[in-house]
C-alpha positions as CSV (number, residue, x, y, z in Angstrom):
1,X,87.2,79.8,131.7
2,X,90.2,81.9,130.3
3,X,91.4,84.6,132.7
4,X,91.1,88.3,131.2
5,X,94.6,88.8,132.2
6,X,96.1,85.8,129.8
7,X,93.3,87.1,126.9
8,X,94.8,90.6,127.5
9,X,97.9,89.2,127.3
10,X,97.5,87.1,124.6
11,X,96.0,90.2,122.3
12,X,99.1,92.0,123.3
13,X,101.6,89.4,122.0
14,X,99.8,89.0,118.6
15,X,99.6,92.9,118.2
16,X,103.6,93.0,118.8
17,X,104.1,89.8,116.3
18,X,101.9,92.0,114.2
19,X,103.9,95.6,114.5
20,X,107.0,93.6,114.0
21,X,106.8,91.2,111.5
22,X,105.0,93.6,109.4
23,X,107.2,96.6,109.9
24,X,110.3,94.3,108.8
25,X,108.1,93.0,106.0
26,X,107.7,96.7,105.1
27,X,111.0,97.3,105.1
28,X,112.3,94.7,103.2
29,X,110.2,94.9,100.6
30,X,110.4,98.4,99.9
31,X,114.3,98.3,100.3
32,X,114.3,95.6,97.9
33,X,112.0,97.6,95.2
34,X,114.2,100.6,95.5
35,X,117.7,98.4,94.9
36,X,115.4,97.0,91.7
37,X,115.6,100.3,90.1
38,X,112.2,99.0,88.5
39,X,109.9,101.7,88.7
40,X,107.0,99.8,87.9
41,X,107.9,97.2,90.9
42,X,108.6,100.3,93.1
43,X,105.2,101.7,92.1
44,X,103.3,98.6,93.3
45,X,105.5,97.9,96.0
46,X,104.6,101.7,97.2
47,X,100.8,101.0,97.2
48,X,101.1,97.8,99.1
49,X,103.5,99.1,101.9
50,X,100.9,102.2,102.4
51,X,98.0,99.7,102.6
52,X,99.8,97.5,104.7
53,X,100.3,100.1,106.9
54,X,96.7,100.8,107.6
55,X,95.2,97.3,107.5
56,X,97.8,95.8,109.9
57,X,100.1,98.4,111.3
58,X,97.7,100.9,112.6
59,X,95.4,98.6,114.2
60,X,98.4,96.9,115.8
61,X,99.6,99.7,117.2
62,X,96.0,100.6,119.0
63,X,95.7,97.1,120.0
64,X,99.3,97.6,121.7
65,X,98.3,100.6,123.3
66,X,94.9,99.5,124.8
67,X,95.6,96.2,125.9
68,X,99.1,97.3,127.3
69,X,97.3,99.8,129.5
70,X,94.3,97.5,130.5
71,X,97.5,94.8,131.4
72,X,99.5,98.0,133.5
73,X,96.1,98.0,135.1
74,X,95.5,94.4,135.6
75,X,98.8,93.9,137.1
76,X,98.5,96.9,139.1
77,X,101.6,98.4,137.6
78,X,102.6,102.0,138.4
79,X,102.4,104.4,135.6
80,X,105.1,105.9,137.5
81,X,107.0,103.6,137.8
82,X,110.9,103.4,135.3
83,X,109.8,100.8,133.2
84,X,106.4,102.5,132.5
85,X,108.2,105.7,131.6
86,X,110.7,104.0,129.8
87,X,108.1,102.3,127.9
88,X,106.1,105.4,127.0
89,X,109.7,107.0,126.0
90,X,110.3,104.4,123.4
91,X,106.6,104.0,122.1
92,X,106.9,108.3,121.7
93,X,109.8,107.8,119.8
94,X,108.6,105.0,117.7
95,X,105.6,107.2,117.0
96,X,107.9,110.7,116.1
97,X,109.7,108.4,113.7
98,X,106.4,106.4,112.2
99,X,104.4,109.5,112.1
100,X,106.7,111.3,109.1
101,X,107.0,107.7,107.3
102,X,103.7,107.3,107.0
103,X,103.8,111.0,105.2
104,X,106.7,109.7,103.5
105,X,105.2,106.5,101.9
106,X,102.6,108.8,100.4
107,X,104.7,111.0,98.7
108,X,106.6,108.0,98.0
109,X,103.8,106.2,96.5
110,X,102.8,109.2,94.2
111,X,106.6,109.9,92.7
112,X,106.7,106.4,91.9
113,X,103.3,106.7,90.3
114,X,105.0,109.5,88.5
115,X,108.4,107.3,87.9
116,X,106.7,104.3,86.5
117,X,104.8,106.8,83.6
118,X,108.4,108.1,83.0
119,X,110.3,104.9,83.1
120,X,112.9,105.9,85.7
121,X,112.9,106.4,89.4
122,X,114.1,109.9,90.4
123,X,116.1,111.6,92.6
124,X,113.8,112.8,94.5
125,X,112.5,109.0,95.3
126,X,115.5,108.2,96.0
127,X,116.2,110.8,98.5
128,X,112.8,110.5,100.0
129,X,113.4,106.7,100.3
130,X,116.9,107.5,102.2
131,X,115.1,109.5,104.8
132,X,112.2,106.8,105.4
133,X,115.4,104.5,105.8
134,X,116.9,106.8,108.2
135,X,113.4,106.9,110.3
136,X,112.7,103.6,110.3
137,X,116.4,102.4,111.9
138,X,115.5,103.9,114.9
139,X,111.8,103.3,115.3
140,X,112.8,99.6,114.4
141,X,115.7,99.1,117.1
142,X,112.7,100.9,119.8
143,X,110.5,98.1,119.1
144,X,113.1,95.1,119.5
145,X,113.9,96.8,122.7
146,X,110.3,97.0,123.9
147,X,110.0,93.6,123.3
148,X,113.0,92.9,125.8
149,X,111.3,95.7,128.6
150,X,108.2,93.8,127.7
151,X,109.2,90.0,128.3
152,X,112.4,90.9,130.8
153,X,110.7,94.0,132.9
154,X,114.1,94.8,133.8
155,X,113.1,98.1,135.5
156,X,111.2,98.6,138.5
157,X,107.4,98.0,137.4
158,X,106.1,99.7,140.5
């Protein structure tokens, strides 16, 4: 029989895997449909990224959060403790920066609904796109360094 602790740990690996690969995935596409200057690939690009977002992303995110805290519990880790708090830190800041993207790719997904009737992308998209660029740097370097807390715990856990 499977301990919880290596189920629970399991879950938690797949849901990072998940938040990361498709937050880069994300990215990448929707940087490389703005640098098109194709409205109509923009348009469709738009729609999948806010899709994406909700099948995987959100539920990834949840899953991180619940089976992190049932694994702080297994482990009998202090919610305390510097690594906890550090921890919580970065995953509020991911969240203050995901929070106004995911605001962002919907106004982002109806100018390029707009764009691609009109044949051109507009400034506006363009600027919009900047800032969700500007969000996303930081939210992105959060995660990669939550991985490292995560697999290195190089703070006191207790």
């Amino acid at each position: 029989m499977i301990e919880p602790y290596f189920i629970a740990k399991f879950i938690h690996i797949l849901a990072a895997i998940v938040v990361m690969g498709t937050g880069a995935g994300i990215a990448f596409f929707m940087f490389m449909a703005n640098r098109s200057n194709n409205p109509q690939a923009i348009y469709i690009t738009t729609r999948h990224v806010v899709l994406g977002d909700w099948l995987f992303t959100t539920p990834a995110v949840i899953v991180q959060i619940i089976s992190g805290l049932y694994l702080m519990h297994l482990l009998g880790y202090s919610f305390q403790s510097p690594w906890f708090l550090t921890v919580a830190g970065l995953f509020t800041l991911i969240g203050l920066c995901w929070l106004p993207v995911l605001k962002i790719q919907y106004r982002l997904r109806a100018l390029a609904a707009i764009d691609q009737e009109q044949d051109e992308v507009s400034v506006e998209f363009k600027r919009l796109m900047r800032l969700w660029t500007l969000l996303g740097i930081p939210a992105f370097a959060a995660i990669l360094i939550l991985l490292v807390l995560m697999v290195f715990k190089p703070l006191s856990v207790v």
